[in-house]
Each structure stands twice: as C-alpha cells, then as structure tokens.
C-alpha atoms as one frame of an Amber mdcrd trajectory, in Angstrom:
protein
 184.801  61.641  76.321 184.317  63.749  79.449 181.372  65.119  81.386 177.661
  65.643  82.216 174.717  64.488  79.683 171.357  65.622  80.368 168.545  62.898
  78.747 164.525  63.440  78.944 164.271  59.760  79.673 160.768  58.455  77.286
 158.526  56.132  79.063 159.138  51.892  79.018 162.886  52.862  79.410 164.489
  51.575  82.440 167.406  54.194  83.440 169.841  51.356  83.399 168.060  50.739
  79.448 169.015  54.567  78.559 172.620  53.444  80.388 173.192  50.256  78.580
 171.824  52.144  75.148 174.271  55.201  75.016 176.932  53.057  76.165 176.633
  51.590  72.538 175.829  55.239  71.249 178.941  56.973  72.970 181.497  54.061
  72.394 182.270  54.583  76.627 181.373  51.871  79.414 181.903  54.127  82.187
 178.038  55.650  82.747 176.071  56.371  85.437 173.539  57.806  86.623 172.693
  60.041  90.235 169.304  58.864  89.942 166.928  56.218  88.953 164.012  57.004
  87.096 160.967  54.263  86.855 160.293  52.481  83.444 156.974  54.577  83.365
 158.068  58.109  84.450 159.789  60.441  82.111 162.188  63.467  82.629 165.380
  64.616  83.125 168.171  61.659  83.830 171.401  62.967  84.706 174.456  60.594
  83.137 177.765  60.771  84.203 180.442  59.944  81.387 183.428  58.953  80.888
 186.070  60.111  83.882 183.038  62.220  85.090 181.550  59.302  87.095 183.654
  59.664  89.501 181.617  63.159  90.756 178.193  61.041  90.663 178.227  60.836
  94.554 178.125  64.504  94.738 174.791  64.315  93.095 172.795  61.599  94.679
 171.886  63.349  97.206 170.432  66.246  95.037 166.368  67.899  95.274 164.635
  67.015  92.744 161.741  68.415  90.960 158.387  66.557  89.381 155.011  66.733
  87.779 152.993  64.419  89.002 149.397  62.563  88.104 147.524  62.098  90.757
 144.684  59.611  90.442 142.122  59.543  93.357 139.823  56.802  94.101 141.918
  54.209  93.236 144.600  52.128  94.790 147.367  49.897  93.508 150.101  47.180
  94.927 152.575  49.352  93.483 150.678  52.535  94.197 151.246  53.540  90.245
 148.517  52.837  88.202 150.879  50.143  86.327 150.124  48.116  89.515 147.086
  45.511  90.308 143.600  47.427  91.636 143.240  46.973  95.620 140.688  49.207
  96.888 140.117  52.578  96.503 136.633  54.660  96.821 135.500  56.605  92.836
 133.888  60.034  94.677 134.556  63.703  93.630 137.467  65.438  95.427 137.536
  69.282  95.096 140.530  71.312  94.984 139.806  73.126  98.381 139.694  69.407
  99.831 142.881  68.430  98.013 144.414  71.962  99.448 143.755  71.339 102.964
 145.379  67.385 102.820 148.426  68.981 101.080 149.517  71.095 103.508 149.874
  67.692 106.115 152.737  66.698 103.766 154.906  70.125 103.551 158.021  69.688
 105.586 159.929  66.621 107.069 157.481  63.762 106.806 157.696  60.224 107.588
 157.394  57.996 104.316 156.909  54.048 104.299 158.904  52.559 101.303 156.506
  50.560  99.062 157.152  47.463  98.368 157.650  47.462  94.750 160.828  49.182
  95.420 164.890  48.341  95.140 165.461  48.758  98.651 167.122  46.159 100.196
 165.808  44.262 103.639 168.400  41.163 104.525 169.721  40.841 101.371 166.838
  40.954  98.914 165.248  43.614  96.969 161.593  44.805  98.300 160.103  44.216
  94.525 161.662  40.835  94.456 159.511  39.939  97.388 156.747  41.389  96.281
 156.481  39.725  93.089 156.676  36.722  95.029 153.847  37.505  96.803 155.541
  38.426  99.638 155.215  41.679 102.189 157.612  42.621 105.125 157.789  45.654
 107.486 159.421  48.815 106.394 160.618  51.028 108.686 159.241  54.521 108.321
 162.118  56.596 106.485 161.916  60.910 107.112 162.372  63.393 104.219 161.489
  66.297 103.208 158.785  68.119 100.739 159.863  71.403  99.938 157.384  72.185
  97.859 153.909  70.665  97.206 151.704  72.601  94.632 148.374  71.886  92.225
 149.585  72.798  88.940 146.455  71.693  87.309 144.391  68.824  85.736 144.474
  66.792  83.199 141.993  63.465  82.165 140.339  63.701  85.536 143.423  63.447
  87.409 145.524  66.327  89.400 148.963  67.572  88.466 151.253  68.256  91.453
 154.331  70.279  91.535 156.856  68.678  93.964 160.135  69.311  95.299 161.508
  67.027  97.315 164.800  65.550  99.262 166.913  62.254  98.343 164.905  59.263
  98.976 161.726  60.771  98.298 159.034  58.366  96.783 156.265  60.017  95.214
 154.397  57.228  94.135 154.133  56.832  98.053 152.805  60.589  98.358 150.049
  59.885  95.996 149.033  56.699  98.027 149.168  58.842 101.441 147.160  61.625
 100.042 144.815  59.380  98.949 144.437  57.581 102.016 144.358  61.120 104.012
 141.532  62.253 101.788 139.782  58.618 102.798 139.249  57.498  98.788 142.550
  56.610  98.105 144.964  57.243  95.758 147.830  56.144  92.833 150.272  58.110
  91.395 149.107  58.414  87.406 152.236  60.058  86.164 155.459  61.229  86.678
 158.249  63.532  84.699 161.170  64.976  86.503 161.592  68.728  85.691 164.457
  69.098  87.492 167.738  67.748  89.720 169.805  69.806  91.694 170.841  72.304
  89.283 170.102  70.692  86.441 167.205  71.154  84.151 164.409  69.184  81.799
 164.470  72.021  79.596 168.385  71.758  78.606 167.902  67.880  78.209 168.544
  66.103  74.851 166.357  62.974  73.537 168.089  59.893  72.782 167.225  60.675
  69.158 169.123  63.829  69.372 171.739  62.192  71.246 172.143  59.300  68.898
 172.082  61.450  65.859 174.893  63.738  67.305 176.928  60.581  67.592 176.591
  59.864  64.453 177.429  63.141  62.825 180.971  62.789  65.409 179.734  65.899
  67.489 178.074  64.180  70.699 180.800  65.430  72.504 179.188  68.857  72.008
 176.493  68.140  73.901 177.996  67.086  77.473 178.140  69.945  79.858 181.316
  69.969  81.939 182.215  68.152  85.499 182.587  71.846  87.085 179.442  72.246
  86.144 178.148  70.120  88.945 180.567  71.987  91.876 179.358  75.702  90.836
 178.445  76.693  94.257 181.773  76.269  95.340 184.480  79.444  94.575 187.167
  79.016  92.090 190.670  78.394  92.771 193.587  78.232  90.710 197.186  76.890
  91.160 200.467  77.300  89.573 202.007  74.462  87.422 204.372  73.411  90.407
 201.384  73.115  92.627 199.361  71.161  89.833 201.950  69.049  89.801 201.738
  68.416  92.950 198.585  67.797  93.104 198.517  65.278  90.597 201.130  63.397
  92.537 198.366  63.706  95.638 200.107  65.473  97.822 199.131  68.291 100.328
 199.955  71.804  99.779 200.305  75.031 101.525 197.114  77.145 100.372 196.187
  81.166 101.254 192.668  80.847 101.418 189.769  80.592 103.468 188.814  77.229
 104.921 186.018  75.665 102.991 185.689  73.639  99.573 187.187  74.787  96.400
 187.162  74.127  92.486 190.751  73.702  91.620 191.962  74.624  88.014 195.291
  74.749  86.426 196.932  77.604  85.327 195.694  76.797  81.370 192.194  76.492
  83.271 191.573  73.404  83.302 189.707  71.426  86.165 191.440  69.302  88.299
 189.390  68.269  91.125 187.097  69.328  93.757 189.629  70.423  96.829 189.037
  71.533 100.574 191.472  73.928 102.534 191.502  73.484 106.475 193.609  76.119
 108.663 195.810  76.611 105.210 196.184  73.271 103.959 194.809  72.635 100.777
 194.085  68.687 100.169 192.021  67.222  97.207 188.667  65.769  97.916 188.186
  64.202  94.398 190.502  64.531  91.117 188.666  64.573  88.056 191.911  65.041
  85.268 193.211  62.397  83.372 195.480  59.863  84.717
C-alpha cells in the first residue's frame, strides 16, 4: 500500500495518535506525516504511506491554510485557551479596530516561538520546560502571512482566514494581535483548510477510513505520490533507460534543465528527477525495490 491519505484530524487526537491508529487500520508501519497538528485543532493531516514517505520532505515546507478563533481579552501560558489564564483585559474590540492591527502582520513578520512548543533549545523540548515551570529565550524566527482575513464570528470570538509559510505558529498570532490591540489575546480554535495543494474538503474521517479498511478497499482512497510533484512537467523514459535508472545511474536526457516527474513507458512513476546541461539524474525514487 502506496501513496497520499488525506484525514480531517477530530479534536483530542494527537497527529502521532491518528499515526499510531491507522497504522493498526492500514496493516503498514511506514506513516508519516508533513505536518503536526495540535491535540485541540482539527483539519486536514496529510499521511504519507507506505513507500510514499519517502516524498514527505517535499511537503514540510508547504503553505498552509486555517480558520482560526480568536479570543480577545484573554491570555494564556500556552496562548490557546487550553492553557492557564495570565492576564488579559475583557473590553469590546470592533472589527474596524481588529482591521487596522491586521494589516501589521501581512508579510514577513518576526514570530517568538511559545513555549509550549516542540522546538528544541540544547537538547530539550520548549513544552518540556515549560511544564516544569521553566522559561528560556527564544530567538525571534521570520515567516510569512500571506493572507490574513476576518471571515466572521462565532460565540463572541473572531474567525480569521490565514495563509501562512512553514513554521508559522498561529496560536502566537492570536497572542500578538492581542497584545497589539492592548487587551490581549488566545487563539480559541483552529482547523486547517488546506496544505500545499491539498485540501480539507477531499479529506476522509477516520471512520470512513477505518470502515474502508474493513470492507478491503482503503487502498481506494490514497491519492498517488505524483500527486504531490504536479507542478513539475512530465517525463517519460524507455525501458532501457528505466532500467537504468533503477540501477541509479545517470543518463543522457534531451530536455530542458529543471526538475522532472519520471514515468516508465507502462506509466508508471518512478521518481522525482532533475536534468542539468543534459544529464538527467534522480533526485528521489519512489518504485518498488
């Protein structure tokens, strides 16, 4: 079992719980995942299976797309509102105020990772010293909002509509806003609509999932490696030169230079390739061995 399984993660689910779950569900230990998704948020996780986790560096560094609560007036030690109350200042916020705070945090920004996060600082996990009780300095880390949008309200809260680079916390972005807008803020909610190409909306539950498997026809619902390398132009190769590549060789190619999907002469996909000044080499194989 090869290929690319969408999931709308539920809430309480670690993404290394949905992992460890359709590992038993798909009878395959090699999962992953190109991108962790809290316990509390929802949304699309993108799992790699079988032979297909070898393209999940490709996708890490993907855009990605949410809906997010924000809560004003309040402030957390893990700037969700699963976190411990620290401050924060109750007062009404209009939209027009919210507008004009927004549009400091379009663009390349400079974010401090919180502390209840998996980043590593000598060794040790940032949440592991903060359950201890612990705080150290973060360096400020730049990336970039794309987009930053009010899509609405809901139970007193705002919904934003962000997209965002690799690395983004948005947790974080709720805290900042609410500190710009001088009442604070928490991040109340969280569903990922979208990754790179990828969308919520052609997800699967683990319900569905799990019920495929049983029927014998989850197979059906993984969407092909290629799938992840479709900006790149198709190239094919004759059965010598498949051989060939198989055996990892370089080989003579007449095309442009640039990166390539490589496919067989029965069409099937054998790796993600790169030709320089006529020499085709393979960047990552993704057949069977």
């Amino acid at each position: 079992m090869n290929g690319i399984l969408l999931i709308d993660k539920p809430a309480g689910w670690t993404s290394s719980d949905v992992v460890a779950k359709l590992r038993g569900v798909l009878h395959e230990k090699r999962i992953g995942h190109s991108g962790t998704l809290d316990p509390m948020a929802t949304g699309l996780l993108v799992l790699f299976v079988g032979r297909a986790t070898r393209a999940v560096e490709f996708a890490e560094s993907h855009d990605k797309r949410y809906l997010a609560g924000l809560r004003l007036g309040l402030t957390t030690d893990t700037q969700d509102i699963t976190g411990n109350p620290v401050g924060g200042e109750p007062r009404p916020v209009s939209r027009a105020e919210l507008e004009e705070v927004l549009s400091r945090f379009r663009g390349e920004i400079a974010q401090v990772p919180p502390m209840y996060s998996a980043i590593k600082i000598r060794g040790q996990k940032l949440y592991e010293i903060a359950r201890r009780g612990g705080e150290v300095e973060r360096k400020p880390r730049p990336v970039t909002i794309r987009a930053l949008e009010i899509a609405g309200e809901r139970d007193g809260d705002f919904l934003l509509d962000v997209r965002c680079s690799k690395g983004t916390y948005v947790r974080t972005l709720s805290h900042d806003i609410g500190q710009a807008l001088g009442c604070g803020g928490c991040m109340s909610s969280l569903r990922r609509l979208a990754a790179g190409e990828f969308r919520l909306e052609d997800a699967h539950t683990l319900e569905a999932v799990i019920a495929a498997a049983d029927e014998g026809r989850a197979e059906t619902l993984l969407l092909p490696v290629d799938s992840l390398f479709t900006a790149y132009p198709r190239l094919c190769v004759s059965a010598a030169m498949e051989k060939k590549i198989r055996c990892g060789n370089t080989l003579s190619a007449d095309a442009p230079s640039g990166r390539y999907r490589l496919y067989g002469e029965g069409g099937n996909f054998l790796a993600l390739a790169r030709v320089d000044n006529g020499e085709l080499k393979t960047i990552k194989s993704f057949f069977e061995v």
